[in-house]
Structures are given as C-alpha cells and as structure tokens.
C-alpha positions as CSV (number, residue, x, y, z in Angstrom):
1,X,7.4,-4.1,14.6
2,X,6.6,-6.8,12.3
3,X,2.6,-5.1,11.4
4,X,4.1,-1.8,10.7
5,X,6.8,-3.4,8.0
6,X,4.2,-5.7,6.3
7,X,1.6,-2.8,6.5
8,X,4.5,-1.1,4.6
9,X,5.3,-3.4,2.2
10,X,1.2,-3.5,1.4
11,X,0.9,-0.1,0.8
12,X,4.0,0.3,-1.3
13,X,2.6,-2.7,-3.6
14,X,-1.2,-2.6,-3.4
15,X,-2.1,1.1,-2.1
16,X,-4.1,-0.1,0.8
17,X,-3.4,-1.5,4.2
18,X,-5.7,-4.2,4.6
19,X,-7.7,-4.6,7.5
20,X,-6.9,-8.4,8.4
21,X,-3.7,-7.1,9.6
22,X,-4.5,-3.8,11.3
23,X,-7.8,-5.6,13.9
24,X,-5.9,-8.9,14.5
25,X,-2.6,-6.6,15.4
26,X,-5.0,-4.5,17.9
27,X,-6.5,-7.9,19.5
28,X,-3.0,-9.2,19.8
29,X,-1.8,-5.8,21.4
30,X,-4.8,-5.9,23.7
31,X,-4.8,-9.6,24.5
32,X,-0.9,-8.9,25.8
33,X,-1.2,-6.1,27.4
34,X,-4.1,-7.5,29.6
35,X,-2.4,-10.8,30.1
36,X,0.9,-8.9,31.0
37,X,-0.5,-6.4,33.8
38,X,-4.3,-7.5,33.9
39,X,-6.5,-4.5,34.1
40,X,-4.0,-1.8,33.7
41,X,-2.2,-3.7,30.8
42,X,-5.9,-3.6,29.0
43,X,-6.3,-0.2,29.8
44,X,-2.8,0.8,28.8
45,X,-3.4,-0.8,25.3
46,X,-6.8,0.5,25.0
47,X,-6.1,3.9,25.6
48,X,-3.4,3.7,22.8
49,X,-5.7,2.6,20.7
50,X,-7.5,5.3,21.2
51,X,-5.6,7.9,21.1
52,X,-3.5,6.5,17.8
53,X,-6.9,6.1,16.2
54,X,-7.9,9.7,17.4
55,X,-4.3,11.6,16.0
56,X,-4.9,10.8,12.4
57,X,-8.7,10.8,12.1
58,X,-8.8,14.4,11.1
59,X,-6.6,13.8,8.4
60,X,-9.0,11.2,7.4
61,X,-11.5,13.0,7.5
62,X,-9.9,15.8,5.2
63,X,-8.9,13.4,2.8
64,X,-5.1,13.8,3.3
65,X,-5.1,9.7,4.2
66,X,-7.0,6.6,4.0
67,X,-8.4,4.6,6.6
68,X,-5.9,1.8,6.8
69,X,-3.4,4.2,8.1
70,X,-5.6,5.4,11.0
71,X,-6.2,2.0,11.6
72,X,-2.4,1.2,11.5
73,X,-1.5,3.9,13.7
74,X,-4.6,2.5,16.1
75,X,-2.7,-0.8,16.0
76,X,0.5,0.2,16.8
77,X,-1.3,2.3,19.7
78,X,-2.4,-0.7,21.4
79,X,1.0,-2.2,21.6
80,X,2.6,1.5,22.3
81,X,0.1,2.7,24.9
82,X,-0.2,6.3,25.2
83,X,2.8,7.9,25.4
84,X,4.5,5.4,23.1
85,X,1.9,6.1,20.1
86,X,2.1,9.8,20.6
87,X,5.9,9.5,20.1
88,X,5.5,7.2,16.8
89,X,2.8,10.2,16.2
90,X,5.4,12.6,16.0
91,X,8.3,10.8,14.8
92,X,5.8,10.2,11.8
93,X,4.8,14.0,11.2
94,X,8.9,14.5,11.1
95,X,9.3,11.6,8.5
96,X,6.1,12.3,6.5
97,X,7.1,16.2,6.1
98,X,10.4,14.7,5.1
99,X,9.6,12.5,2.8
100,X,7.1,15.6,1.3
101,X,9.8,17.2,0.8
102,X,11.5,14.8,-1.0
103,X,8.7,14.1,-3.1
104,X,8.2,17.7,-3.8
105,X,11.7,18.1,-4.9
106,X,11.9,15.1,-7.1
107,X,8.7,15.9,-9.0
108,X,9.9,19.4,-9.7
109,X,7.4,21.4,-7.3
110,X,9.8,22.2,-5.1
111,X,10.6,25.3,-6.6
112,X,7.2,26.3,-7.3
113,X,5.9,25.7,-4.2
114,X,8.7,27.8,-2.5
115,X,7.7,30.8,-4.5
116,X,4.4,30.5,-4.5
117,X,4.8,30.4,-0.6
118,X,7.5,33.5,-0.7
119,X,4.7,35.8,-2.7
120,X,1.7,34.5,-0.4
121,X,4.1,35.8,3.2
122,X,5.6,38.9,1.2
123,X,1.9,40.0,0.0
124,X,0.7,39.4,3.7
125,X,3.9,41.4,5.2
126,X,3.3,44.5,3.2
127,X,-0.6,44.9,2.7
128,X,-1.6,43.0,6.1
129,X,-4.4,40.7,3.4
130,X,-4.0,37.2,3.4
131,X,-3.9,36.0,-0.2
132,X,-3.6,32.5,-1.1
133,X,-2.3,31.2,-4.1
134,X,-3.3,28.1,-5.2
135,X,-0.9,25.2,-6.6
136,X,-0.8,24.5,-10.5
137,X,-2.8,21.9,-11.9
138,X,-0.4,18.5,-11.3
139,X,-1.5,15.7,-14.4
140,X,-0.1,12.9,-12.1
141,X,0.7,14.0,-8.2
142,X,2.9,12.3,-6.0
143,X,1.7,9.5,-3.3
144,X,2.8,9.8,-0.3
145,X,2.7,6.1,1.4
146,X,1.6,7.0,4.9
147,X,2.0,3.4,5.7
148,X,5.4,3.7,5.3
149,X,6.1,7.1,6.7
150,X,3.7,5.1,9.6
151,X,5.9,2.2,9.8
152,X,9.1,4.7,10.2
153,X,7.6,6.3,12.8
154,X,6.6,3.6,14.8
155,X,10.0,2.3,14.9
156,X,11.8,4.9,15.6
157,X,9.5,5.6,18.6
158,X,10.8,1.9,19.7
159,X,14.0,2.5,19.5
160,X,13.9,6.4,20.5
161,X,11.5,6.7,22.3
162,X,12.4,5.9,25.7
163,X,15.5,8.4,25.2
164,X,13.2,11.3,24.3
165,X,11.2,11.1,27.3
C-alpha cells in the first residue's frame, strides 16, 4: 500500500505522519469502496475506519503513540474493512513487539529488562505480593517508529491475510 510506505518513510525522517496523507487516504478508501459496491462498499470502508481508529486509540491515549499512527491505521481500515484492519492490527502487534525487542537488545536493556522481569515473577511466585520494579533511568530511549511497524503490518495483512482466515 503506497500510504502505509510514504507514511513510513515520514516517520522515519520527520517523526510525524502528517495528516495530508492519512484524511485524503481515508476519502480515497471511502470514495472506492462506495463506488465499488454502493452502500455496503461505504459501509465496509467505514466500519474499518472505525474500528482501525478504535484499536490504537488507547495506546494514544496512554502515550505509547502519536496520533498520526491511529490515524494511519484508520486509513488503512477504510481500504481493509473490518476484518482486513484487524489482521494488519495484529500482524502489527507481532512486528512492533519484534522490533521492541530488537531495540531493546541493541540498546543494551535487554538484559536488564530480563532480570528485572525474572525478580518481579520469582518475588510474586514465592510471597504471592506483586512487586514491580521499575526500569533504570534511560538518558536517550529508543523510538519505536510505529509508522513503520504500521506500514509492516498492513502489508503483510495484504498479502497474508486472506490465507490466515
């Protein structure tokens, strides 16, 4: 999908996903879909809008993500429909905790986190008290570029998608 790969390349280079490509995409998905299948073809976009909005607001709204890439996955809903943007949904979740990982083991917290984790279940197995451990102070953290991990997902839902089902 061309918006997902130029909504990429944005956030790699400017740290934002601009909102001149995510509305026009969602008109364009819309505008399709209608003059595809009429009235189901509307609803079908519209309800993928809605729900690809509606999976990432939370995470929006906890500050894990910006707004561009719940408008992105909103965009890529309207040309998915449902089912489709749920599948780019969770073909992102398995790239994004990927590519956490990664990023976690190439800034060095990989380690750290694991046995931070490791005390946290071990303290909770043999006292039954929940006791969180909070991570070290990090002078410059990782990004993770949700557009990106967004844009994966998407496509692999195209070209995956219909097998998973």
């Amino acid at each position: 999908m061309i918006v997902s790969t130029i909504a990429a390349i944005c956030d790699l280079y400017f740290n934002k996903i601009p909102n001149w490509l995510t509305f026009p995409a969602a008109v364009v998905a819309v505008v399709y879909h209608t003059a595809l299948s009429g009235w189901g073809g509307f609803l079908f976009s519209l309800e993928g809008i809605i729900l690809g909005t509606a999976l990432l607001v939370p995470y929006y709204l906890l500050g894990g993500m910006g707004a561009g890439d719940v408008k992105l996955m909103g965009a890529a809903g309207g040309f998915l429909g449902p089912h489709g943007v749920l599948m780019a949904f969770l073909f992102t979740a398995l790239t994004g905790g990927l590519y956490a990982f990664i990023l976690l083991a190439r800034h060095g917290s990989l380690k750290k986190s694991a046995i931070r984790f490791k005390t946290m279940l071990t303290t909770f197995l043999l006292t039954k008290n929940l006791v969180y451990i909070p991570p070290p102070e990090i002078k410059q953290k990782p990004r993770l570029l949700y557009g990106l991990v967004i844009a994966v997902g998407t496509l692999l839902a195209m070209g995956l998608g219909n097998r998973v089902s």
